[in-house]
Every structure is written in C-alpha cells, then in structure tokens.
Backbone bond lengths (Angstrom), bond angles and torsions (degrees), N, CA, C in turn:
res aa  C-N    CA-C-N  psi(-1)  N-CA   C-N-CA  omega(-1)  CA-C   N-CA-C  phi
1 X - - - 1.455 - - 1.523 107.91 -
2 X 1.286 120.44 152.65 1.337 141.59 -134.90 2.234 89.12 -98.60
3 X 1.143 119.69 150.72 1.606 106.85 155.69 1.301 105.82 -103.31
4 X 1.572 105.15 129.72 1.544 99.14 -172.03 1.974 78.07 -104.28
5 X 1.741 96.57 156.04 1.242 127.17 171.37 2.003 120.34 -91.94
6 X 0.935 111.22 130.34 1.580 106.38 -158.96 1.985 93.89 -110.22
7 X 1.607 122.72 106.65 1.292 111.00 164.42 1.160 113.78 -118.66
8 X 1.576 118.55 172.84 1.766 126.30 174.79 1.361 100.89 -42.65
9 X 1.574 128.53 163.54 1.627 116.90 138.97 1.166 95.65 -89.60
10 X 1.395 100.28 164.77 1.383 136.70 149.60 1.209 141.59 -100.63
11 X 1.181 148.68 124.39 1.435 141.01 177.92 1.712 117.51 11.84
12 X 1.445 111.23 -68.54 1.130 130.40 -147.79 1.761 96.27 -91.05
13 X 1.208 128.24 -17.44 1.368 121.63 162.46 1.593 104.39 -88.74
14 X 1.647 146.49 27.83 1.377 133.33 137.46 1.511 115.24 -42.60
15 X 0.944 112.71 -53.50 1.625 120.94 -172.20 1.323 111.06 -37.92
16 X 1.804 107.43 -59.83 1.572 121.24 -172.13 1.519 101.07 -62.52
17 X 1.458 111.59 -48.20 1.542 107.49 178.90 1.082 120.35 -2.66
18 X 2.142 84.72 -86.84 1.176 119.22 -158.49 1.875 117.87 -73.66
19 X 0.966 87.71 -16.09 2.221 100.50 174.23 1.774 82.17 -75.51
20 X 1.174 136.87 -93.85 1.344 139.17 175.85 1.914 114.02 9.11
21 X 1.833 96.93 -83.80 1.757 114.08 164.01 1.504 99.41 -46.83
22 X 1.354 151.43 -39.00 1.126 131.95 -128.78 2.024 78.05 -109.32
23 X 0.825 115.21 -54.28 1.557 119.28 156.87 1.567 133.43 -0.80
24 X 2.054 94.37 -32.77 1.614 97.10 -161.49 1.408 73.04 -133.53
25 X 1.312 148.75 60.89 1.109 131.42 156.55 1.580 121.59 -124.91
26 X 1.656 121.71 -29.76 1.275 103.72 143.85 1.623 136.18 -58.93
27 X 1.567 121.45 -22.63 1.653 131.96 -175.17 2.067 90.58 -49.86
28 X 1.463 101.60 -41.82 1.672 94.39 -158.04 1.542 121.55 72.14
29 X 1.047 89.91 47.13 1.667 77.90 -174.42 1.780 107.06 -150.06
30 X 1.336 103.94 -24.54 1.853 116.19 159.40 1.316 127.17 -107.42
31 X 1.272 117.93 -8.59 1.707 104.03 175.46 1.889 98.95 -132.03
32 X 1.555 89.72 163.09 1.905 73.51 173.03 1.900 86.73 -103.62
33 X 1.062 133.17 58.76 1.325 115.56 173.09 1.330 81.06 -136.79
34 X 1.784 84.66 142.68 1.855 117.13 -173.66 1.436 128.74 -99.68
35 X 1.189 86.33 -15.95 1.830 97.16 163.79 1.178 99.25 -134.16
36 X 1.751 116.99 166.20 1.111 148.82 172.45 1.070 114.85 -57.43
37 X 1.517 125.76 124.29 1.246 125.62 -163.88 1.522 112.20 -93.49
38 X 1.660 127.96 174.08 1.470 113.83 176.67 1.511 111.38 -108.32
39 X 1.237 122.22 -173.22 1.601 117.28 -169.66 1.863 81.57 -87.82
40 X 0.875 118.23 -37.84 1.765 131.81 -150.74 2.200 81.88 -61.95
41 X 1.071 96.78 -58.83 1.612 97.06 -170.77 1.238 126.56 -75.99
42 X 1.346 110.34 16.76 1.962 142.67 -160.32 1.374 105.27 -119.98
43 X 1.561 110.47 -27.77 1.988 122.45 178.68 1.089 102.59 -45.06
44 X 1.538 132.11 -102.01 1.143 135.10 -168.35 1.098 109.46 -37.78
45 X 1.412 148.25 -36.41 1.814 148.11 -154.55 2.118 83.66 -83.68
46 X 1.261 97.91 -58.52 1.567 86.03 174.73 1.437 132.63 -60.91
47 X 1.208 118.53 -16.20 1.425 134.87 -158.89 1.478 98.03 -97.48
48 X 1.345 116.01 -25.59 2.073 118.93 -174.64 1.937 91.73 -100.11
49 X 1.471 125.52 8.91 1.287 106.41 167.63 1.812 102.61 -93.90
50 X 1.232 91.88 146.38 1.653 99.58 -178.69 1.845 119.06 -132.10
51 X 1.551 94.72 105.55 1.716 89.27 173.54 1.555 136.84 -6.84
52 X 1.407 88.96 -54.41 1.643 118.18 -177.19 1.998 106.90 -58.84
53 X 0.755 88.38 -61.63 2.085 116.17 -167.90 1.565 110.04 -107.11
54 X 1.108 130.23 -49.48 1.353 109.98 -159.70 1.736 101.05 -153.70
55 X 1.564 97.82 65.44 1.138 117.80 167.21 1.963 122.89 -34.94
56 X 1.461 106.40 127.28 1.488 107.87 154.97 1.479 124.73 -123.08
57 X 1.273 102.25 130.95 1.509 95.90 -169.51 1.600 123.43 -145.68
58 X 1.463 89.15 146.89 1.585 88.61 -157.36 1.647 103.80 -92.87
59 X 1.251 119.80 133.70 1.306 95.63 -176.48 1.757 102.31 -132.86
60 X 1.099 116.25 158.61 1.516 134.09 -140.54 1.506 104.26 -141.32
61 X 1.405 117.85 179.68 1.635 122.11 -149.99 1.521 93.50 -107.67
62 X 1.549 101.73 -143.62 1.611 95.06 175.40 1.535 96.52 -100.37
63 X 1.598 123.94 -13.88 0.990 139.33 -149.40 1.543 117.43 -93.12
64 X 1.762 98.26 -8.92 1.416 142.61 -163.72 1.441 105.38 47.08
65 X 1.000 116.61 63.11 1.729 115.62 173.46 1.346 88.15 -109.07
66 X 1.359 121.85 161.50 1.137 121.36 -175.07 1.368 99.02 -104.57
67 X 1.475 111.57 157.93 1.969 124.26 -165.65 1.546 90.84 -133.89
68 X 0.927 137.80 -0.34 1.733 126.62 176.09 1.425 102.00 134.58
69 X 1.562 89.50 162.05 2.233 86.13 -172.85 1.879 75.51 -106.05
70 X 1.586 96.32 -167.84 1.236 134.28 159.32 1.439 127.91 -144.60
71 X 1.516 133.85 137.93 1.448 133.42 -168.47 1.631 95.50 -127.82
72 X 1.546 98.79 163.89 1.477 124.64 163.83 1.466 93.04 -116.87
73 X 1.084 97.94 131.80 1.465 116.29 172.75 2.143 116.16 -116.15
74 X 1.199 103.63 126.56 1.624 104.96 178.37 1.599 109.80 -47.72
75 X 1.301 134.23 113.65 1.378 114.24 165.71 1.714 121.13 -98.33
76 X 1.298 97.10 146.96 1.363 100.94 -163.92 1.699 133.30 86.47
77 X 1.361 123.00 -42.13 1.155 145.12 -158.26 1.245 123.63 56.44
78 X 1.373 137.92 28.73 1.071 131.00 -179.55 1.350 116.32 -129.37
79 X 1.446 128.34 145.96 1.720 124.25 -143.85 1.840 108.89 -66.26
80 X 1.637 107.73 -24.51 1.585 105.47 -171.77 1.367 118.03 -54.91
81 X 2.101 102.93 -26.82 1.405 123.46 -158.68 1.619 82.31 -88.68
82 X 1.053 146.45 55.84 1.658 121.09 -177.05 1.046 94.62 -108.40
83 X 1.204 151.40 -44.33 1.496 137.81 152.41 1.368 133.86 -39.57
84 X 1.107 119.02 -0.33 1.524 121.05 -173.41 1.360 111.13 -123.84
85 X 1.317 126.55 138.93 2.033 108.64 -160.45 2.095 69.19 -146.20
86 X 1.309 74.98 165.44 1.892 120.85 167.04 1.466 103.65 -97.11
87 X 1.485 123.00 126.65 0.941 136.45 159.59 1.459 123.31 -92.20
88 X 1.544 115.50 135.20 1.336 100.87 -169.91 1.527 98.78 -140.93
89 X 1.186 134.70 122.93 1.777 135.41 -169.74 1.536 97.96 -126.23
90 X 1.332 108.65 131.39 1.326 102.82 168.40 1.691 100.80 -150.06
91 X 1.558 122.08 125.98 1.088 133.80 164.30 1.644 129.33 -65.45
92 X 0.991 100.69 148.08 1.803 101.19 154.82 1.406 120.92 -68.04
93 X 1.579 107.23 134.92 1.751 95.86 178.49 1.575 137.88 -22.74
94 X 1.596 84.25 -51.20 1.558 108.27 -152.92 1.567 86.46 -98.09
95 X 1.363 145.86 37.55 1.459 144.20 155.47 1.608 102.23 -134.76
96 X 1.336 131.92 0.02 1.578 118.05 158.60 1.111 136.67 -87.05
97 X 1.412 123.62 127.17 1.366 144.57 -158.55 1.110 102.99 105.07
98 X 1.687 132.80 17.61 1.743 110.23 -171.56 1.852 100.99 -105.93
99 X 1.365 122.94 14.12 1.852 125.20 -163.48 1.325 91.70 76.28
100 X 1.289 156.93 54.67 1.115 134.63 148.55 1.242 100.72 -90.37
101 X 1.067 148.12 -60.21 1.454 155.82 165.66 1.841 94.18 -7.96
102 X 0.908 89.14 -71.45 1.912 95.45 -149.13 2.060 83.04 -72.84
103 X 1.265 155.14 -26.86 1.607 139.28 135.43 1.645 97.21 -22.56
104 X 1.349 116.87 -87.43 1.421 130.43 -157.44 1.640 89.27 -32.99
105 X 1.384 126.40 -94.47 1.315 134.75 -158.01 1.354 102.71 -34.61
106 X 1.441 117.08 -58.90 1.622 113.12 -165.12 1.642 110.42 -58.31
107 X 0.889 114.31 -33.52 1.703 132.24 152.56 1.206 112.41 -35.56
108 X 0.918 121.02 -64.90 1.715 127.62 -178.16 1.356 105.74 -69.62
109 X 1.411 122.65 -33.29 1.763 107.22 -165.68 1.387 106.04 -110.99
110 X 1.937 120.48 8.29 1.521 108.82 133.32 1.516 127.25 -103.52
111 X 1.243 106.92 10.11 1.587 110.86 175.34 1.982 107.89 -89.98
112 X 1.355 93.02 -33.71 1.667 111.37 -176.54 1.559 110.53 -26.52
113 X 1.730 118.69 -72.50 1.548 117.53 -167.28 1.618 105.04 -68.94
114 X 1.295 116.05 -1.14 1.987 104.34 174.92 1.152 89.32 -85.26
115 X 1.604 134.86 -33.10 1.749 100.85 -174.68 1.626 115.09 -78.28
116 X 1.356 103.82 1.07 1.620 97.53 -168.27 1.641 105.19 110.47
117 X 1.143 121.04 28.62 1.583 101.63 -165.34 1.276 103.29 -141.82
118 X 1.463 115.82 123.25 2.005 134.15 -153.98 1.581 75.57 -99.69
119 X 1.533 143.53 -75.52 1.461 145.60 -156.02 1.698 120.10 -90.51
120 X 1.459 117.38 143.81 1.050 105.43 176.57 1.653 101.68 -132.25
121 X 0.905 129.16 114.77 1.766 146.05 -179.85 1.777 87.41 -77.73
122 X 1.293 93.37 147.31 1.601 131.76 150.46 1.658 112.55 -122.82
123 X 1.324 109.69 145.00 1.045 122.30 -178.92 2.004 112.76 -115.63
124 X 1.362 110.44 76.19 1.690 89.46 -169.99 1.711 110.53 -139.89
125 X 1.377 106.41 162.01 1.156 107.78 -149.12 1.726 94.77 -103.85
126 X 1.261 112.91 126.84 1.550 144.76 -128.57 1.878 94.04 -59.72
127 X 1.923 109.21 -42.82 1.348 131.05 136.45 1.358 131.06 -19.18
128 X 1.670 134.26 -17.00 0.874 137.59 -174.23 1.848 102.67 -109.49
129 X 0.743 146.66 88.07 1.160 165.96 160.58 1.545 113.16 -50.67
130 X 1.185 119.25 -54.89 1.870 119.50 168.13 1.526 115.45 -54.29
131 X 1.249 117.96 -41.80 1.335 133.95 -153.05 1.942 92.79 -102.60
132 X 0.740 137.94 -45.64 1.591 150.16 153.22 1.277 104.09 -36.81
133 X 1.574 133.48 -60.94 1.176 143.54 -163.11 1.534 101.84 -81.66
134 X 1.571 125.46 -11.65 1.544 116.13 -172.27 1.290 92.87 -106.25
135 X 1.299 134.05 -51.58 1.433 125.26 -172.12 1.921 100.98 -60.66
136 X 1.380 132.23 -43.27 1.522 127.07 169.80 1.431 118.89 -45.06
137 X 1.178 103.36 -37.03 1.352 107.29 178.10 1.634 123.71 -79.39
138 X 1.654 126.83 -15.33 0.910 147.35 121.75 1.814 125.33 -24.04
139 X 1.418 117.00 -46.92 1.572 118.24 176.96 1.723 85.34 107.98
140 X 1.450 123.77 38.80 1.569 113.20 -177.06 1.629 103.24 -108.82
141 X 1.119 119.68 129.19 1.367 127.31 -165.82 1.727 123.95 -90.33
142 X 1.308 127.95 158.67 1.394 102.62 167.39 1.327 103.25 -78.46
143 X 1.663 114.85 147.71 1.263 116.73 168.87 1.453 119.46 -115.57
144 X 1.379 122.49 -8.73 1.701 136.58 -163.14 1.661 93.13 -175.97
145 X 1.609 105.29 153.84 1.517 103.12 151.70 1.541 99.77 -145.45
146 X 1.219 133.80 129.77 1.044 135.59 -176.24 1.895 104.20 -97.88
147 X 1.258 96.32 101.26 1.607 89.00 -177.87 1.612 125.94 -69.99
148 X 0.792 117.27 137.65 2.031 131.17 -179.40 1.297 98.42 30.38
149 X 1.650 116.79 85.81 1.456 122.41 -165.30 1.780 82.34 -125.48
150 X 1.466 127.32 -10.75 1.125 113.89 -170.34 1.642 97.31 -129.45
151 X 1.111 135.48 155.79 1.064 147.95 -176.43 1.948 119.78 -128.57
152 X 1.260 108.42 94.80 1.795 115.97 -158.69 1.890 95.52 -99.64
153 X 0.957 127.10 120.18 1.431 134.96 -177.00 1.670 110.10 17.39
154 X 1.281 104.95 60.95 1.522 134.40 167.36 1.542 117.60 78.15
155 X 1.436 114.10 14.76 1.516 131.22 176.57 1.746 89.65 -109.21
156 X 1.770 87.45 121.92 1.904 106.86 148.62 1.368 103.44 -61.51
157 X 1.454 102.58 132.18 1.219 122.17 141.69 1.466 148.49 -107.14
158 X 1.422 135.35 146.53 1.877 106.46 -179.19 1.258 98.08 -92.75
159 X 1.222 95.16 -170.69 1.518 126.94 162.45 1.122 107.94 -132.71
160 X 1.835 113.59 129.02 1.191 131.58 125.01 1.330 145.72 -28.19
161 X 1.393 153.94 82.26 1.509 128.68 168.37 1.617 109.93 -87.29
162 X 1.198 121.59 134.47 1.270 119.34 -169.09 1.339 100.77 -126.01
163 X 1.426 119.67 148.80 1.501 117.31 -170.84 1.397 123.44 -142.17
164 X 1.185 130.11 138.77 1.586 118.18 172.94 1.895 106.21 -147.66
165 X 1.602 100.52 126.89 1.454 92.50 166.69 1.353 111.03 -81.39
166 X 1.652 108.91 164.16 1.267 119.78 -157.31 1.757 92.69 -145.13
167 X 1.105 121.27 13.28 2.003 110.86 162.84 1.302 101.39 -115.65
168 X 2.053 123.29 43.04 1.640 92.83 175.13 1.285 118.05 94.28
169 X 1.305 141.68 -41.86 1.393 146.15 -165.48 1.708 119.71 -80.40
C-alpha cells in the first residue's frame, strides 16, 4: 500500500474537489445531493474550513496525484459543539477500493485532538455499506439513525450518525 501525503487545500484545488464530490453523486449512495454541484456554490463551504480548527485536505499518492481530499466540518454550529466535527472523505473514482479510505480515517483520528477535537461524527446513509464498514472498522459506533429522512430518485433513505471518541473517554 501506497503512503498517501495529507496537505491544506488551496483555492485553486476547489475545482478537483468538486469534479471528485461531483463523482459520487449519481452512485446515490454518499451524498443526498441530486445533481452535480458547482465550484461557485462550494466557495463559502471552502471558505468556513480553517487550517487552525477545521482542516481540509487534499491528499495525494507518492506520485502526488491527488486520490481524494478529506474535511472537518463544524457540527451543529454552536460553540459547546467545538470539539466535535463531521467527517467527510471522498475519493477519486479510479482510487476506490485501493485502502485509501481506511489511511484517510486513521489520519484523521490521530491528527483529531491537535485541532481540539474529543468527537468525530460520520454522516452516512444506512445504504452505504463501504463507508459504514470503514468507519466500524475504526471502533465508530451507531449513535442515531434517522430513518427515510432523505428521498434518492423516489426511494427513502436513512441516515446513519456514527461516532467515536478520540481523547480516551
């Protein structure tokens, strides 16, 4: 297996992002959004990630091509939740199924307590079975399931919240 390298984005990797996200949105099975999104409507979502707190990062091969970013996302918005983020991983087509996934996560849940962050949320839809099976394999628990809260070309869907502390507790 490959060492993938984990950096900030920058401005100018939105594009790849969003071709990446835009990637998993006909499958139905990782985003609840039904069309393809634009880089233009991706600004602000990039603009509230912060080096400091709520890292996004693109991470790349040895070859430095990039294989999919990963974000911390604020959950909730309110200051009590500031320790607790949304995890969000999303690959390039042509790099899923290779263990990059399960690099990415383990990445995140020893990088996690330098940003400040005791909890790590998953967000996945109960339907997703790959993505279910990587955060379990992690020690990530069910924490909620919101049943057929989403609706994908006229099929309910749930949601998953999946959870694992990460200071010990």
């Amino acid at each position: 297996m490959s060492n993938l390298h984990f950096r900030n984005a920058v401005a100018a990797d939105l594009p790849r992002i969003v071709d990446i996200y835009n990637s998993t949105v006909a499958g139905r099975m990782v985003t609840a959004d039904t069309e393809p999104v634009t880089v233009a409507s991706r600004e602000e979502w990039f603009r509230k990630h912060d080096t400091a707190k709520r890292p996004l990062w693109m991470v790349e091969n040895e070859q430095q091509e990039t294989v999919g970013w990963v974000s911390f996302s604020s959950f909730y918005g309110r200051p009590a939740y500031s320790g607790t983020v949304e995890v969000s991983i999303y690959l390039d087509e042509q790099q899923r199924g290779k263990g990059y996934g399960k690099q990415v996560l383990a990445r995140v849940l020893d990088e996690a307590p330098r940003y400040e962050v005791h909890t790590v949320l998953g967000f996945i839809f109960a339907h997703n079975e790959p993505s279910l099976k990587l955060f379990y394999h992690f020690g990530f628990e069910d924490w909620a399931r919101l049943p057929d809260v989403a609706v994908l070309d006229g099929v309910e869907r749930s949601l998953v919240i999946v959870g694992k502390r990460v200071d010990g507790r």
